[in-house]
C-alpha positions in Angstrom: 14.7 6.8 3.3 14.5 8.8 -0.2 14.8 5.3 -1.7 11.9 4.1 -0.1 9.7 6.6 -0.6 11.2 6.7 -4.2 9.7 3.2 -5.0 6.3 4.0 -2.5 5.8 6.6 -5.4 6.7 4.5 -8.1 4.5 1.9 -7.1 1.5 3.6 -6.3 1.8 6.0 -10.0 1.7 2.1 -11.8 -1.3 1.2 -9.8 -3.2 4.6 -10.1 -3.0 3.4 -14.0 -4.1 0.3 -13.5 -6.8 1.6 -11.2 -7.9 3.6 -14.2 -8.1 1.3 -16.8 -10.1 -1.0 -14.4 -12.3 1.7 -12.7 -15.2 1.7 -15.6 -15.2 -2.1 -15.6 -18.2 -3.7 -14.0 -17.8 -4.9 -10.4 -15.9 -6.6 -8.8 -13.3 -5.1 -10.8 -14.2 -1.6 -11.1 -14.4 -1.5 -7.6 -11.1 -3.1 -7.5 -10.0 0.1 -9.5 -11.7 2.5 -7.2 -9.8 1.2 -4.1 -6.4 0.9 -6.3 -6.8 4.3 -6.5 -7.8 5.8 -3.2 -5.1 3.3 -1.6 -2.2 4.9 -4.1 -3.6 8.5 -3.7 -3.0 8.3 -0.2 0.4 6.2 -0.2 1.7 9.2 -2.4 0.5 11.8 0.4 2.5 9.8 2.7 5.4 9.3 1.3 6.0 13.2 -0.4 6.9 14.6 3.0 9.8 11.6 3.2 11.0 12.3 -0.2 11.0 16.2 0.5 12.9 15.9 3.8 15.9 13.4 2.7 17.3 14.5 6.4 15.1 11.5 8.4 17.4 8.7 9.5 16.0 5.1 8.5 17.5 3.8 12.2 15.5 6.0 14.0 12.0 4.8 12.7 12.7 1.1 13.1 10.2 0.9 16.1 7.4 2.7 13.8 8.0 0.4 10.9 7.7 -2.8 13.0 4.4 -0.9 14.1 3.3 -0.1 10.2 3.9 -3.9 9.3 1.8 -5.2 11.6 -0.7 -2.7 10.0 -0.1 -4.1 7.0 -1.1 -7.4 8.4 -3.7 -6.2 9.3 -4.9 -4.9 6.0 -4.4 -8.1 4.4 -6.7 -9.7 6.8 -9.3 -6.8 6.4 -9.1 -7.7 2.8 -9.6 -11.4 3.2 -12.8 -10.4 5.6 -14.4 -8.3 2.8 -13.3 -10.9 0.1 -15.1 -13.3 2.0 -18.2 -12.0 3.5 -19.2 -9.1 0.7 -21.2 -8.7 -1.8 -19.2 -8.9 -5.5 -18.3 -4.9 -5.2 -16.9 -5.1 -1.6 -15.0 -8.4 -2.9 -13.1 -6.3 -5.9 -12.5 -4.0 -3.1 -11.2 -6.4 -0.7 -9.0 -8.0 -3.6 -7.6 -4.3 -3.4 -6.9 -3.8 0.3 -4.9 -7.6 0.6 -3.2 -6.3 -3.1 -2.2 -2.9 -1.4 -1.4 -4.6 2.3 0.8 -7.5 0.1 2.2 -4.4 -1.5 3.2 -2.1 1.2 3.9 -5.3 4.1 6.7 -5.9 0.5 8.2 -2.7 0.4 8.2 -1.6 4.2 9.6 -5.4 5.1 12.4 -4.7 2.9 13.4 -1.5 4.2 13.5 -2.9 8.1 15.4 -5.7 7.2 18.2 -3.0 6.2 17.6 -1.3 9.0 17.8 -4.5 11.5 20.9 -5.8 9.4 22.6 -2.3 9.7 
């Protein structure tokens, strides 16, 4: 579970930096910044309380991960919605949301497939 929330961290500290070089750009990029950001911010509030407490056994949250991947579907097709139907800041943010639902359906896919394979 440390792992995890290891590369959670990792991931969302390289697209905080991207977010910031992008963020003073005009839209739809800067707005893709903006969202970059506030997505990573809060991916890293999530995962700090997994990295501090390396006691949590992966098996035992295989129910809430298949629940958080569906989320994660979920996101992406948010993201398509405001890529689609938005105005040219909404699309850099919606260009964010399916980026950061791609990202975290990635990294929380991997982890249940360890958990399902055992």
């Amino acid at each position: 579970m440390v792992a995890h929330c290891d590369r959670l961290i990792i991931v969302a500290i390289a697209f905080i930096v991207l977010g910031i070089f992008l963020m003073r750009r005009p839209d739809p990029v800067g707005s893709f910044g903006w969202m970059t950001i506030g997505w990573s911010v809060v991916n890293i509030l999530i995962a700090l309380p997994g990295r501090m407490n390396p006691k949590v056994d992966p098996m035992t949250i295989d129910d809430l991960l298949a629940f958080n991947l569906g989320l994660n579907v979920a996101y992406v097709a948010v993201g398509i919605s405001l890529l689609v139907l938005g105005n040219p800041r909404v699309r850099g943010a919606g260009i964010a949301v399916i980026v950061q639902g791609v990202n975290l359906l990635v990294l929380d896919g991997y982890l249940y497939s360890k958990i399902v394979s055992g």
